[in-house]
NUTOR-448816 format. One record per residue (C-alpha): residue in one letter; x, y, z. Coordinates in nm, 3 decimals. Example, Ala and Ser with C-alpha at 12.3 -4.5 7.8 and 13.67 -1.06 7.14 Angstrom:
BEGIN
+------+---------+---------+---------+
: type :       u :       v :       w :
+------+---------+---------+---------+
:    a :   1.230 :  -0.450 :   0.780 :
:    s :   1.367 :  -0.106 :   0.714 :
+------+---------+---------+---------+
END
This chain:
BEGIN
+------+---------+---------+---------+
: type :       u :       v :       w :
+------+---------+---------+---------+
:    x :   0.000 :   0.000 :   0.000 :
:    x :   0.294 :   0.255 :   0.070 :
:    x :   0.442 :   0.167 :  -0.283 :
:    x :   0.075 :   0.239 :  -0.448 :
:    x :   0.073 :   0.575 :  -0.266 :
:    x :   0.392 :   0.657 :  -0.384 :
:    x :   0.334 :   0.551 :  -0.709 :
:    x :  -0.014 :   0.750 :  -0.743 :
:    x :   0.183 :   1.059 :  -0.533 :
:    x :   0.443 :   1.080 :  -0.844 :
:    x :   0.212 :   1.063 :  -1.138 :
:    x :   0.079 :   1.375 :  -1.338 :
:    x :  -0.277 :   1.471 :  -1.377 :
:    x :  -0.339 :   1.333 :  -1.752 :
:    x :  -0.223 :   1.020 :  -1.611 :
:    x :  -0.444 :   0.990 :  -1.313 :
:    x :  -0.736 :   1.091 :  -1.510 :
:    x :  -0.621 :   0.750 :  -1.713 :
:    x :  -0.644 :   0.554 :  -1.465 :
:    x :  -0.969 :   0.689 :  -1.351 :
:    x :  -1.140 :   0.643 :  -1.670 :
:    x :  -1.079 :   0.320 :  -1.699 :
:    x :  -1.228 :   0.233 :  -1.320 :
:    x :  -1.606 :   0.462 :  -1.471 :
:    x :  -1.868 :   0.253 :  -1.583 :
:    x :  -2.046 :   0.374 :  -1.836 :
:    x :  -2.460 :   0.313 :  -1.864 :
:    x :  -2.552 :   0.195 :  -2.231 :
:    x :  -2.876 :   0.389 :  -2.205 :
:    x :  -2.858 :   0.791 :  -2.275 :
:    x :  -3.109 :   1.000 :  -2.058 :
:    x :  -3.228 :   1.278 :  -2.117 :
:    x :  -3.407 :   1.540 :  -1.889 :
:    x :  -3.771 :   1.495 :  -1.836 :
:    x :  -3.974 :   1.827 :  -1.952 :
:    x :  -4.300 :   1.951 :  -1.828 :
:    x :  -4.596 :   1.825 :  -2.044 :
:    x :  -4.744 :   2.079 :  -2.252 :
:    x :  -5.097 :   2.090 :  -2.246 :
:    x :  -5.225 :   2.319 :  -2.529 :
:    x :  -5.361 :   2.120 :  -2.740 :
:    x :  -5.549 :   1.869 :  -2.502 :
:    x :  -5.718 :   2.173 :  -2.355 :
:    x :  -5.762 :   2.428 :  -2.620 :
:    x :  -5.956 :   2.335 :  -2.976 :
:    x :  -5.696 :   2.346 :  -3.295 :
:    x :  -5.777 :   2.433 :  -3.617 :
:    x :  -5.551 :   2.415 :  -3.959 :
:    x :  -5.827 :   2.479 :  -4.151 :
:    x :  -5.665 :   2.818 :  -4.240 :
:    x :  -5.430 :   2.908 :  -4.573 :
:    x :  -5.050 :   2.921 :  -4.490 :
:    x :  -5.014 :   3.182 :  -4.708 :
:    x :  -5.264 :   3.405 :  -4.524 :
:    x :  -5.119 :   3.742 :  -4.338 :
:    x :  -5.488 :   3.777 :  -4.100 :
:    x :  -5.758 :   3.555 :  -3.992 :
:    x :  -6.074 :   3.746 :  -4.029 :
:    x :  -6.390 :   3.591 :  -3.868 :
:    x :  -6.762 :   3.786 :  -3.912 :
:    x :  -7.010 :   3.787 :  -3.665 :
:    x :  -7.386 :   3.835 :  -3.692 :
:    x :  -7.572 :   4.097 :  -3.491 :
:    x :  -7.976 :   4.066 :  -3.488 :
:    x :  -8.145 :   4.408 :  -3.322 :
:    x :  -8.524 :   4.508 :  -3.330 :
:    x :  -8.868 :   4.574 :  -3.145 :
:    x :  -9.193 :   4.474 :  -3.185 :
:    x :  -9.485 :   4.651 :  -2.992 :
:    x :  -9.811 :   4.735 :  -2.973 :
:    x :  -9.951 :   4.948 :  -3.240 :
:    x : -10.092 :   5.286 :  -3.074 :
:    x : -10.120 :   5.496 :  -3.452 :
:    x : -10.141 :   5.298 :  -3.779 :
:    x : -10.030 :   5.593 :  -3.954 :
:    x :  -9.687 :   5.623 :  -3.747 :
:    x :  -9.353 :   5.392 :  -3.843 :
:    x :  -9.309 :   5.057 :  -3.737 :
:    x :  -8.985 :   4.986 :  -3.507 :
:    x :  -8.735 :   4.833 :  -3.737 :
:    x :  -8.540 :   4.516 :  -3.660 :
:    x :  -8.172 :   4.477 :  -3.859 :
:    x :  -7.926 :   4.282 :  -3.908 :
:    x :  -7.571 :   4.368 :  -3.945 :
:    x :  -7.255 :   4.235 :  -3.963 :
:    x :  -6.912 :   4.271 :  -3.775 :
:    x :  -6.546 :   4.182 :  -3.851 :
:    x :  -6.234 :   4.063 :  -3.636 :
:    x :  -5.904 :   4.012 :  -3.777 :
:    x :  -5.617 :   3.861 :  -3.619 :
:    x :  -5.249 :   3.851 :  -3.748 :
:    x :  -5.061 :   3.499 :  -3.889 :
:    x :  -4.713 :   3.531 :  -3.820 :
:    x :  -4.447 :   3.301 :  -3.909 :
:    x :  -4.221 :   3.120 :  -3.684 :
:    x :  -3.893 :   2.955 :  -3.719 :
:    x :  -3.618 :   2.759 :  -3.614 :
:    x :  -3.334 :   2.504 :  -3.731 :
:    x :  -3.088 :   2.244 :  -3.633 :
:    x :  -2.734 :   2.201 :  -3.794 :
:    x :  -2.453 :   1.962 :  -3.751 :
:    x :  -2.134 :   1.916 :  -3.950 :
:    x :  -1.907 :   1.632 :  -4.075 :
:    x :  -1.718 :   1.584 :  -3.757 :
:    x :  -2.053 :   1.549 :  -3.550 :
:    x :  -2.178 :   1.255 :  -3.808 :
:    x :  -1.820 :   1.086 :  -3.778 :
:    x :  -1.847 :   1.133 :  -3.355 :
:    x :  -2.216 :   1.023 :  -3.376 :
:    x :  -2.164 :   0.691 :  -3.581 :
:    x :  -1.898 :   0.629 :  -3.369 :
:    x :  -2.048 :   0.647 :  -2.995 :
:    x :  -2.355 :   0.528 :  -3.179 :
:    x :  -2.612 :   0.804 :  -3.117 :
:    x :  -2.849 :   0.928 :  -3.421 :
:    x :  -2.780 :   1.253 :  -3.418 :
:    x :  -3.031 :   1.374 :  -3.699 :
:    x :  -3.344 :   1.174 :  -3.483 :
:    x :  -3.193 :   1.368 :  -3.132 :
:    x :  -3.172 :   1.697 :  -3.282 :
:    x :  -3.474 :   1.684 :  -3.449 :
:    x :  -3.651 :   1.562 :  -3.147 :
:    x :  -3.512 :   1.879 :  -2.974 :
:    x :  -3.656 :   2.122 :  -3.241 :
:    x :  -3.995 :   1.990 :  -3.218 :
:    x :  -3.976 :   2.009 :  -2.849 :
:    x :  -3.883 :   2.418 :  -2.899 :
:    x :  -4.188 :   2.431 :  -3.149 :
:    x :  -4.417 :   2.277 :  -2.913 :
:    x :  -4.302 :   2.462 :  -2.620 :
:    x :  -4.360 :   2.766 :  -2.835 :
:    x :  -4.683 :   2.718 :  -2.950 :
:    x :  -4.757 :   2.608 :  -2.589 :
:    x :  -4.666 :   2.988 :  -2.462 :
:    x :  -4.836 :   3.149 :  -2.747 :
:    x :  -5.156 :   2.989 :  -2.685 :
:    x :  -5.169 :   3.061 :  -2.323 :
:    x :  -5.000 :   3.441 :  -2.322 :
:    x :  -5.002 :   3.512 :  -2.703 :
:    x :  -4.630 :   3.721 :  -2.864 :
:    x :  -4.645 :   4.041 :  -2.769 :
:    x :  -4.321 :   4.091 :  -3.035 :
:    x :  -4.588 :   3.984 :  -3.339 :
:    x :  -4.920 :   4.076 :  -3.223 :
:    x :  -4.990 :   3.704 :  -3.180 :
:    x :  -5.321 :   3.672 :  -2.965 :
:    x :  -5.304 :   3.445 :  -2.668 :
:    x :  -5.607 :   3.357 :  -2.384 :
:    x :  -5.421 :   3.522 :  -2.113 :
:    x :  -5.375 :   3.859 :  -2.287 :
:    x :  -5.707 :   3.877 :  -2.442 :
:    x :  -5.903 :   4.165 :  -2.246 :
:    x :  -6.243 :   4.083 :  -2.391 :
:    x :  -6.211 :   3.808 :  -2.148 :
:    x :  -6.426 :   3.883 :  -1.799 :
:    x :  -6.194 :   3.889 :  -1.499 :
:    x :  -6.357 :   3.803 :  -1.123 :
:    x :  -6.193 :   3.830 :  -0.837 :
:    x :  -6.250 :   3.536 :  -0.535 :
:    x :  -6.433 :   3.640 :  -0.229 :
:    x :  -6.224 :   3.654 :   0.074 :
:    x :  -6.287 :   3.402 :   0.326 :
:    x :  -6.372 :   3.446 :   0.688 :
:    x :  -5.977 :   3.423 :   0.752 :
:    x :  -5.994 :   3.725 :   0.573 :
:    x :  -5.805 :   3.616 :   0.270 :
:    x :  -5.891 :   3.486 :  -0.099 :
:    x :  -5.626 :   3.192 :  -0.138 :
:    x :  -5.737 :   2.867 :  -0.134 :
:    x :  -5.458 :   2.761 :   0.099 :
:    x :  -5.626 :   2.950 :   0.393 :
:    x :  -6.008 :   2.855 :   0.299 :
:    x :  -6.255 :   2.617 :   0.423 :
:    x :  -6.386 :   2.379 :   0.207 :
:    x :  -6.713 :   2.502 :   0.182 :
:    x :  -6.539 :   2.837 :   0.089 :
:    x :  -6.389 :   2.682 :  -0.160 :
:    x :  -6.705 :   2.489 :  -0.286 :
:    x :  -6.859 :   2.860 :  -0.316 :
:    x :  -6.555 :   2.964 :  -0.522 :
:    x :  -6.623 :   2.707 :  -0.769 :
:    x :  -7.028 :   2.746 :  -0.766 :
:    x :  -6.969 :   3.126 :  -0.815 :
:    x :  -6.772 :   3.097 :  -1.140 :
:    x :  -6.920 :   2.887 :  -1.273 :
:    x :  -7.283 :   3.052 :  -1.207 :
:    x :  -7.090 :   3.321 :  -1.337 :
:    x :  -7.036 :   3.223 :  -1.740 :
:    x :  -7.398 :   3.101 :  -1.714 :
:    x :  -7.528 :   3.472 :  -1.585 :
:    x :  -7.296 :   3.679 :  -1.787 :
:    x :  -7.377 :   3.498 :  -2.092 :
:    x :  -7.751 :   3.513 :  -2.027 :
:    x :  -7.798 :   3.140 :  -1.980 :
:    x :  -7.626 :   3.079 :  -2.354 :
:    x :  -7.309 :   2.918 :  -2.225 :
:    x :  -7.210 :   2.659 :  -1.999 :
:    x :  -6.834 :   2.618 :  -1.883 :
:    x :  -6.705 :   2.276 :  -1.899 :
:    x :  -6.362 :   2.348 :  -1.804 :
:    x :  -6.162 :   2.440 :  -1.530 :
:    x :  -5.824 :   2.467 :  -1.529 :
:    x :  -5.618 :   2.594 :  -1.200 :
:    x :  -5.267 :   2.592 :  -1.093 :
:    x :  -5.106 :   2.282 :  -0.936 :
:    x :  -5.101 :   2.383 :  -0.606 :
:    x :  -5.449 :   2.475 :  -0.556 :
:    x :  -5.566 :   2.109 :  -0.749 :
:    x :  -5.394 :   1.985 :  -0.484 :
:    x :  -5.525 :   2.155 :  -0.219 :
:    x :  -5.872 :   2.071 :  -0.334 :
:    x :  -5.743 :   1.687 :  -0.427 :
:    x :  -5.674 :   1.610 :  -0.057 :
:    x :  -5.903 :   1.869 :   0.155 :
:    x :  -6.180 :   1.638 :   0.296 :
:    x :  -6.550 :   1.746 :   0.233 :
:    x :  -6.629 :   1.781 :   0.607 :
:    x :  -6.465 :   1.650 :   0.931 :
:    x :  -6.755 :   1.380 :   0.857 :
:    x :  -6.650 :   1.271 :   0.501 :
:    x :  -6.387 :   1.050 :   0.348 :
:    x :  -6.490 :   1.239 :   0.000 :
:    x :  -6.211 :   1.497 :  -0.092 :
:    x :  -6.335 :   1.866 :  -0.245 :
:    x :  -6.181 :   1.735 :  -0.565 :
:    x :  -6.412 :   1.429 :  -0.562 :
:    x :  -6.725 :   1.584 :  -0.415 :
:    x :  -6.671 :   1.868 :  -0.702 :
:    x :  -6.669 :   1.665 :  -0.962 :
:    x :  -6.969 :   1.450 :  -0.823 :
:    x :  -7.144 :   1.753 :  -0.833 :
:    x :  -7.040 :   1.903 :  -1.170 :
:    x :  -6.998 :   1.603 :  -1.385 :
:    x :  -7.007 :   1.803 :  -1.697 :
:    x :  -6.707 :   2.058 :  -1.572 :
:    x :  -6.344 :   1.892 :  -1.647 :
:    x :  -6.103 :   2.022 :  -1.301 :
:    x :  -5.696 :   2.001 :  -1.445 :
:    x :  -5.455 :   2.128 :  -1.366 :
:    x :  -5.161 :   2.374 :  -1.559 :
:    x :  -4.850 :   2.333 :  -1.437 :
:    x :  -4.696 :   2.666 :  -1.474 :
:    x :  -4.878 :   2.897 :  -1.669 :
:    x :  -5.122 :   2.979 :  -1.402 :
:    x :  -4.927 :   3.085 :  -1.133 :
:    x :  -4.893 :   3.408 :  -1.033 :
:    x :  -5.064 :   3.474 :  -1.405 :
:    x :  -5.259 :   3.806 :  -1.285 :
:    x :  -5.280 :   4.080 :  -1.114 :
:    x :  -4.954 :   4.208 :  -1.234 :
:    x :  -4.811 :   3.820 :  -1.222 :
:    x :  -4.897 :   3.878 :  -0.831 :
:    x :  -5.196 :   3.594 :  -0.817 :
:    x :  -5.264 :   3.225 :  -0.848 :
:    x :  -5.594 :   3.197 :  -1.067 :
:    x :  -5.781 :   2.963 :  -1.280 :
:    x :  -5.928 :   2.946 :  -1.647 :
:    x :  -6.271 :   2.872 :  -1.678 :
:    x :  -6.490 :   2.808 :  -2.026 :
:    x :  -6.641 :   2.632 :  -2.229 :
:    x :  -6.427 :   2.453 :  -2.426 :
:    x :  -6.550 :   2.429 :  -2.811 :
:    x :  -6.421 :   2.523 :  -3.143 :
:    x :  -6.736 :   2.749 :  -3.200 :
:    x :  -6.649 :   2.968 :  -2.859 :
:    x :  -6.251 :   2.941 :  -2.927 :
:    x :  -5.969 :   2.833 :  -3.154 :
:    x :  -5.619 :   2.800 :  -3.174 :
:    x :  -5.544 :   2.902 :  -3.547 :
:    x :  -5.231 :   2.722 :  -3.667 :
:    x :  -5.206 :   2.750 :  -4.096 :
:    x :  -4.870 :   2.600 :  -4.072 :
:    x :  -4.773 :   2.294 :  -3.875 :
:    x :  -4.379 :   2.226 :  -3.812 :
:    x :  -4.242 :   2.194 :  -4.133 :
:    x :  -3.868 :   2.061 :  -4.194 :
:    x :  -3.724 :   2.225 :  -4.557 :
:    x :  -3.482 :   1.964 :  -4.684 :
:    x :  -3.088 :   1.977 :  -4.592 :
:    x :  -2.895 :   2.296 :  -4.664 :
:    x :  -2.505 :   2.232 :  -4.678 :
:    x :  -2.297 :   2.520 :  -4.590 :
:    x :  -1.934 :   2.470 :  -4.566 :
:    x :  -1.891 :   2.135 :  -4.378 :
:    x :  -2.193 :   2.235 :  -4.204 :
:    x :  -2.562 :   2.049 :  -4.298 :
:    x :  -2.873 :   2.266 :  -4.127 :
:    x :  -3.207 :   2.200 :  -4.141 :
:    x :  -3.466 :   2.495 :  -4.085 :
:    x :  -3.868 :   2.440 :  -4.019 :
:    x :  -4.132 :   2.703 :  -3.992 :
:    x :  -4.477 :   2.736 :  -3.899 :
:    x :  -4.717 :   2.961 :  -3.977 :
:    x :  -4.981 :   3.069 :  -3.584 :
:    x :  -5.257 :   3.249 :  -3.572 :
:    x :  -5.315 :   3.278 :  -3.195 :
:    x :  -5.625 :   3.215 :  -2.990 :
:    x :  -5.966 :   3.327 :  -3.168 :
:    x :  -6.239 :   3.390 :  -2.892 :
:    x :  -6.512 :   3.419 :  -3.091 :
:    x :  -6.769 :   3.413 :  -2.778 :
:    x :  -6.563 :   3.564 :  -2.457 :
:    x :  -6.844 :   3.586 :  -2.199 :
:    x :  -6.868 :   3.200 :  -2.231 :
:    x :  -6.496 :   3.205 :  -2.051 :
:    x :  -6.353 :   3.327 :  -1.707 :
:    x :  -6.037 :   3.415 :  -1.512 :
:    x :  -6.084 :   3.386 :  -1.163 :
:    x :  -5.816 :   3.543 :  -0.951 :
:    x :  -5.653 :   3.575 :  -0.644 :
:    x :  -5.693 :   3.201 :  -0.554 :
+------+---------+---------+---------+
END
């Protein structure tokens, strides 16, 4: 053992490092780092019914006015009932990105065995979908993009506080919290004048999680969560992971999303899915770009969706 120490005392970095290398054991399998799901497209309708070439989505609406009444004179006018129609234009703007790799990272790739063209394309459709995932929740403000978290035609209501004086959902009771829930959701129903039902809810994780393991009643084994959706079996509770928190009031408050989810009340306009052009050689250099072509969020029907804040 002295000899070994003396031996390992007397050698140089590079050759320690040697001797270290060999002792690693190397796992076969490559990992790679798990990402938060991105939930745009389970939660939000998509259309690509639109023309790629197109610079604005324009979408009409129908207004019917009039009266009818009793007739006092028949020699005076009759109230008139119209029709007439609106527009609302949105921009398309395109989006793009690319992934490149030269002659020495095929030779390093074929050697160590990793398919580099499959890894780095996996990567750029992760970007795309992590950008079309932030577009659709709080739009570009760069391109004009529309989102649903910067659309101001959107009703806003704030929660109630409860009797400890404050609106989270951390200090509440659970029949505070029921009432939270009942009052938004009254709430599309009475602002829309009975036309729309909301059949979605979507809050941040910690508040599902709150509600997923607050009992009923000190009398219950039924969780808010469960009694809630016992009670609203139409209404689909989910959670965001990220997007939500601290989303309003000047990104001060926790809040949720609430609407009802259909492609007549709201779409998420893409023209363009990803689309790879084919390999561009530069140099020693091979690059790939894509593009896509979004349209944002069209809420064609905002009183049939909510934010409720402050929970």
């Amino acid at each position: 053992m002295i000899r070994m120490d003396a031996v390992r005392h007397h050698l140089d970095a590079n050759e320690t490092m040697f001797f270290a290398r060999q002792l690693e054991e190397i796992e076969a399998t490559v990992y790679a780092f798990e990402k938060t799901e991105l939930k745009y497209r389970q939660f939000i309708p998509v259309s690509n019914k639109d023309n790629p070439g197109a610079n604005t989505i324009t979408y009409r609406m129908l207004e019917q006015v009039g009266s009818f009444k009793v007739i006092a004179n028949y020699s005076t006018d009759l109230p008139r009932s119209d029709a007439y129609m609106s527009e609302f234009s949105q921009k398309v703007k395109g989006f793009g990105g690319a992934i490149g790799y030269s002659t020495q990272d095929l030779r390093a790739a074929a050697m160590t065995g990793i398919s580099l063209e499959m890894t780095q394309a996996d990567a750029l459709r992760r970007a795309y979908n992590e950008t079309l995932n932030s577009v659709c929740w709080n739009g570009d403000i760069e391109s004009g993009v529309q989102g649903i978290l910067d659309n101001a035609n959107i009703p806003t209501v704030a929660a109630a506080n409860g009797a400890g004086g404050n609106s989270e959902w951390s200090t509440k009771t659970a029949d505070e919290i029921v009432l939270d829930v009942r009052t938004i959701l009254s709430r599309i129903m009475t602002q829309s004048k009975g036309i729309h039902k909301a059949n979605t809810f979507l809050m941040p994780r910690a508040q599902y999680n709150i509600i997923e393991g607050l009992p009923r009643s000190t009398h219950s084994d039924m969780t808010v969560l469960e009694f809630l959706k016992k009670t609203y079996p139409d209404v689909t509770f989910d959670v965001l992971e990220t997007e939500l928190d601290s989303a309003f009031t000047s990104n001060t408050e926790d809040g949720a999303i609430v609407y009802q989810k259909s492609p007549r009340v709201l779409e998420y306009r893409i023209p363009l899915e990803l689309l790879l052009h084919p390999v561009q050689i530069k140099n020693l250099e091979f690059i790939v770009p894509g593009e896509a072509r979004l349209g944002g969020v069209v809420v064609r029907y905002p009183l049939a969706m909510g934010f409720f804040t402050g929970i």
